[in-house]
N, C-alpha and C positions, 0 to 999 in steps of 0.2 A: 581559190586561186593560189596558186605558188607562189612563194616567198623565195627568193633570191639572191644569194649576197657573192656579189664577184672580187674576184680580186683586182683590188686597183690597178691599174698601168702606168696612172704618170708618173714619167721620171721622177726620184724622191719620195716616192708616198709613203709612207709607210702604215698608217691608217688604214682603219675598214669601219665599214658602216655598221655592225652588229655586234656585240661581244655575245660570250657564252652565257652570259647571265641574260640577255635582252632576247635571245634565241630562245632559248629554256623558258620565258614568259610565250613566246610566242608560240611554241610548243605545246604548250599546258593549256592555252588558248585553245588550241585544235589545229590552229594553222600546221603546213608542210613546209619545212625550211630545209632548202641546196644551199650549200656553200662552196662555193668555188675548194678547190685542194688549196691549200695555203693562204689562202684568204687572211687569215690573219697572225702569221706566222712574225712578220713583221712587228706586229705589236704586243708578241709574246707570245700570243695563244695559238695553241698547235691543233691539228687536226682531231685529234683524239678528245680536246676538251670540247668542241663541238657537237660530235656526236656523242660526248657522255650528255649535252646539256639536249640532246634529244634531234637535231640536224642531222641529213646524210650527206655525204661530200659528193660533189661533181671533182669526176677527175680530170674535165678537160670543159672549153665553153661551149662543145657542141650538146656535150649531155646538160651540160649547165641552162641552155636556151632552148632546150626540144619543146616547152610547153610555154605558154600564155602564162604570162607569171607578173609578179608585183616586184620589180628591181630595187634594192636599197644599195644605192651609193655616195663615198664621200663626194669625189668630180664629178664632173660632166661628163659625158661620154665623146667618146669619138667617133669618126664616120664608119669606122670597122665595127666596133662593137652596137652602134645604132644598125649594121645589116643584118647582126645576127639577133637581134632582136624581133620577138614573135608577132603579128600584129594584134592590135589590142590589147598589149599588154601596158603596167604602167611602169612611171620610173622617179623613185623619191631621190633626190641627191641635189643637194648645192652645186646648182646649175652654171655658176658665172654670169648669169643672165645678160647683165647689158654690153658681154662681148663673145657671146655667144651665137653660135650664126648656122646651126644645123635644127631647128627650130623646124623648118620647113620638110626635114627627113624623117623627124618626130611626130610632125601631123600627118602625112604623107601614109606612116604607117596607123594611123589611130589609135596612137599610146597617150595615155594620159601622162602628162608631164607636172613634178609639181618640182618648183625652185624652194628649197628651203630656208633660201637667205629673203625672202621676200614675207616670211611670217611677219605680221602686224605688230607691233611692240604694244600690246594691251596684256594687260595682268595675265587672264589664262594663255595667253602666248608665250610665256616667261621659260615654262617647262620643254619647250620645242625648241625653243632660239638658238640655235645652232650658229650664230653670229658671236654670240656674247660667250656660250661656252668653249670655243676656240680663240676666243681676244683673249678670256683669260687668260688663259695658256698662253698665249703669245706677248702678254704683258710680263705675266711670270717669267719665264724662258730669257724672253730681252734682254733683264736686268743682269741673266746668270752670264748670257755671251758677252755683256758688256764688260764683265770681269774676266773672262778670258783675253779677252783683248788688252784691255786697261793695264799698265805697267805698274802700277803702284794696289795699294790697299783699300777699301773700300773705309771700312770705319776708322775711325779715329783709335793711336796705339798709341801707348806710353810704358817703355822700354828701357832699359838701363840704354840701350843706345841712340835715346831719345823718342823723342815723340814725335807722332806719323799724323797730319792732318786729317781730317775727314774727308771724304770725295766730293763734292759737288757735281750733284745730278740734276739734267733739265730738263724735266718731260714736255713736248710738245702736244696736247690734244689728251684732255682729260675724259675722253671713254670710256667704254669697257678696259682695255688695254692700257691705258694711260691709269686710270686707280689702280687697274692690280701690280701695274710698275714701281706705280709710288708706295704701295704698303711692302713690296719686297726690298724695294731700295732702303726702304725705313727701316724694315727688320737688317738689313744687312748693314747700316749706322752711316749712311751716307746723308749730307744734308741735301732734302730735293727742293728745286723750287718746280712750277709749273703753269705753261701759259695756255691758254683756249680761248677762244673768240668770245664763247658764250658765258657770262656773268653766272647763270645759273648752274655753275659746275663749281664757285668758290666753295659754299660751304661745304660740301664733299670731299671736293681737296685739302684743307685744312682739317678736316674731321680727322683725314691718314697723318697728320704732322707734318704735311709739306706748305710750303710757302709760294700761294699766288698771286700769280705775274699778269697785270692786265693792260690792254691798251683803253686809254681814258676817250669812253666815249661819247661823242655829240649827242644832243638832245632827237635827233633822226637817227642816227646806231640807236639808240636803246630805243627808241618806241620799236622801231622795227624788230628787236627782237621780243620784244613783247605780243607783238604779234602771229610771230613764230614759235611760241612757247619756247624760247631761249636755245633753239636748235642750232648747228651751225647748219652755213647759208654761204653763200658767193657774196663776196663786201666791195664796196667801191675802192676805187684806189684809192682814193684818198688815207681809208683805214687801209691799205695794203701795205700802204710807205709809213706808215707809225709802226705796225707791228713789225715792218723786216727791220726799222730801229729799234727796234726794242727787241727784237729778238737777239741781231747782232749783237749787242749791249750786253744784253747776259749770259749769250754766246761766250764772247771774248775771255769769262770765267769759268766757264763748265768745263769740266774733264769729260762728261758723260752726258750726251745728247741723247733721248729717245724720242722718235717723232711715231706719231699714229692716227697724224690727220688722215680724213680720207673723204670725199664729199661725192655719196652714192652713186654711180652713173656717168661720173665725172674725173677727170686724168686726177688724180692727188696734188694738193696744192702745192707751193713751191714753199716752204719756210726756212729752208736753210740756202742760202744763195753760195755762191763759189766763192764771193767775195769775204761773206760771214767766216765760213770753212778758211780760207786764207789769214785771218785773227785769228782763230783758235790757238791753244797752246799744243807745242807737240805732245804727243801722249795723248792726245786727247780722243774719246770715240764717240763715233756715231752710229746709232742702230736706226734704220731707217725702217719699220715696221710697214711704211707706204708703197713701199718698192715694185710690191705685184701690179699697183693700178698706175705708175712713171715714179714715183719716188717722192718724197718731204724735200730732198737734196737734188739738183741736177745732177752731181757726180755722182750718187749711188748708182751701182750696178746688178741687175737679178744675180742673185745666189751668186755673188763675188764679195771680196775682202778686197775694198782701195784704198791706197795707202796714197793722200797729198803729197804735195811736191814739202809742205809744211811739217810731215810725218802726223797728221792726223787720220786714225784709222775708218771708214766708212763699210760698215756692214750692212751689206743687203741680202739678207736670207727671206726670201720671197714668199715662202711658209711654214713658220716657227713652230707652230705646233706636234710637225710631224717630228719635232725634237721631241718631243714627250707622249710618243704614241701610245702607249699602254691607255694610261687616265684621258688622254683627246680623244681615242675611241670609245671608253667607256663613256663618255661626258656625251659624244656626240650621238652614239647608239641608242642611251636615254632620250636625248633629243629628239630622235627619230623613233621610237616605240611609243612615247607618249602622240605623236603625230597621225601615227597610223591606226589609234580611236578611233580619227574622223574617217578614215576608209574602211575600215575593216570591221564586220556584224559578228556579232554574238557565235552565228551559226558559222564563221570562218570563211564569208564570201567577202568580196571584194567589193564597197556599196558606200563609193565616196559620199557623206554629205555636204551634197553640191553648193546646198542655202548656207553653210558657215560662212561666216566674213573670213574664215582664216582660209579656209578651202580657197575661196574665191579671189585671197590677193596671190596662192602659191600655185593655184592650175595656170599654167600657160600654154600647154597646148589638150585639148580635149574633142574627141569625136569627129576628128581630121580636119579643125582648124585654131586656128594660134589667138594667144591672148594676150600677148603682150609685147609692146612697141611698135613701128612702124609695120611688119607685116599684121598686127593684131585684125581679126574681125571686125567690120561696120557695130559703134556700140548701139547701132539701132534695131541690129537683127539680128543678133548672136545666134551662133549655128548647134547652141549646144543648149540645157536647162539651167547655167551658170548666167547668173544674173546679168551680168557685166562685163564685158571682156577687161583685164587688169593692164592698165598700160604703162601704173608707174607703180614703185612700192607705195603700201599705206603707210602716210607717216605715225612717226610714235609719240605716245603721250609726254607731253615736259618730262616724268617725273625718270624717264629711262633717256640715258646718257649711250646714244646710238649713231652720231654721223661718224664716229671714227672708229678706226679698226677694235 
């Protein structure tokens, strides 16, 4: 089967699914790799480093989709690009899944679908996770837009014309994105503090030199997260109205907000209220890293810069990473090469193994019907050799730090 790398479309992208170096594996493999003309122009690399790395370019998507091929993309497709797609062919890309709604144009044709945001967070999954290696990024990146914003200095100065405090930064949601916030904010001498629902994120945070913030909880909050291996979860009000106090509370002192709750499948919780925003000090920013799934902030806006009626800045860049396209494709291309083991044989065929547990949380649509959510397949007669139809992600072991961006 042919290997395929298009060029993104959506507005912003700057990303592509392949680098020269992960094509050049796949090459040496035996595989045939098209790449779209400029596919990854965007992210530096120009047509010529493609075909040195052993790929022939499509110069347009008709010759790009003349055969039954294996799609790797960063987005989801759209309805345009799902018609010119061949039948039977498959399509590896960070789906969006749970608002995603062409699922049914997918089965329709008998393409194998696999979401790549739905890999299992179990040890050999680690090298796939295309979640984690773009939060990075987007925890890095945060801290640098917050300093564009920010009117003053980040670390502490002492100057013949006096001395400059240190910043106070407050990460909200100690993730993926939330650590690598706080170890950037740390290199850049900023004091952080940081709050998260779940207890089993303190030694971690502390481990980067930041200081955590907890809401004190009842003897039914902590069993319950004992029962969830310390995952965040949907909490009763009761703990809702402690933490928007406690949030507000050390709100009121932060110059630098980054939030990166996010709770899978679910609107992004609300942690910064209008009211919180209203106390803050002018000069003060907010990076809202939740903004794709409704925001951490009601007043964040997709890919806008709001400015309170208080002069507090709120940024909502709804996907950070495509700031640092070069390394988030290279990061996410690995992601996705090591993924395509499980499809792809020795001999250069296309030969998903169906019985992997990883296979089976990332197929959602296979052999013209669907696996996942309300259209999924009866799990009592799947239409395909896939065990199980998948209808929510597999959660992840305690020991990986995965509900937020």
């Amino acid at each position: 089967m042919q290997i395929v790398i298009p060029k993104e479309i959506q507005p912003g992208e700057t990303r592509v699914a392949a680098s020269p170096d992960t094509v050049k594996k796949l090459c040496q493999q035996g595989h045939q790799v098209l790449v779209e003309h400029n596919a990854g122009l965007a992210a530096t690399w120009s047509d010529a480093l493609y075909i040195e790395a052993g790929a022939q370019i499509a110069a347009d998507t008709t010759q790009l989709y003349s055969h039954e091929a294996l799609i790797l993309k960063i987005n989801q497709p759209n309805t345009q690009e799902i018609d010119l797609y061949k039948p039977k062919s498959a399509l590896v890309a960070q789906m969006n899944i749970h608002r995603f709604e062409s699922l049914p144009a997918l089965a329709a044709k008998a393409i194998d679908t696999y979401a790549l945001e739905l890999i299992p967070r179990i040890t050999r999954g680690q090298s796939m996770d295309i979640l984690s290696s773009q939060a990075n990024i987007a925890g890095y990146r945060a801290v640098l837009l917050a300093t564009q914003y920010f009117p003053r200095f980040m670390p502490m100065f002492m100057t013949a014309a006096g001395s400059v405090k240190p910043a106070r930064v407050l990460i909200l949601g100690a993730g993926v994105a939330g650590l690598q916030a706080i170890a950037t904010a740390k290199r850049l001498g900023a004091i952080v503090e940081v709050f998260d629902v779940r207890p089993a994120t303190r030694e971690q945070v502390e481990s980067l030199g930041a200081k955590f913030i907890e809401v004190e909880l009842n003897d039914e909050e902590r069993a319950a997260f004992e029962h969830t291996g310390g995952y965040a979860k949907e909490m009763s009000d009761d703990y809702k109205a402690r933490q928007s106090a406690l949030i507000a509370q050390q709100a009121a002192s932060a110059d630098i907000i980054i939030t990166t709750a996010l709770i899978p499948g679910k609107p992004a919780p609300v942690l910064i209220t209008p009211e919180t925003v209203a106390a803050m000090k002018a000069g003060s920013v907010i990076i809202d890293l939740a903004v794709a799934a409704g925001g951490n902030c009601p007043l964040s806006r997709s890919d806008e810069v709001v400015k309170s009626a208080n002069s507090v800045t709120i940024v909502g860049h709804a996907n950070v990473p495509v700031l640092v396209a070069t390394d988030a494709s290279s990061m996410f291309a690995r992601n996705v090469l090591t993924f395509l083991g499980l499809l792809l044989n020795k001999e250069g065929q296309y030969a998903p193994q169906l019985e992997d547990e990883i296979i089976k949380a990332t197929l959602v649509t296979h052999a013209g019907s669907i696996y996942f959510g309300s259209a999924a397949a009866p799990k009592a007669a799947p239409a395909s050799p896939v065990a199980q139809p998948v209808a929510e992600p597999v959660p992840a072991p305690a020991a990986a730090i995965t509900e937020t961006v």
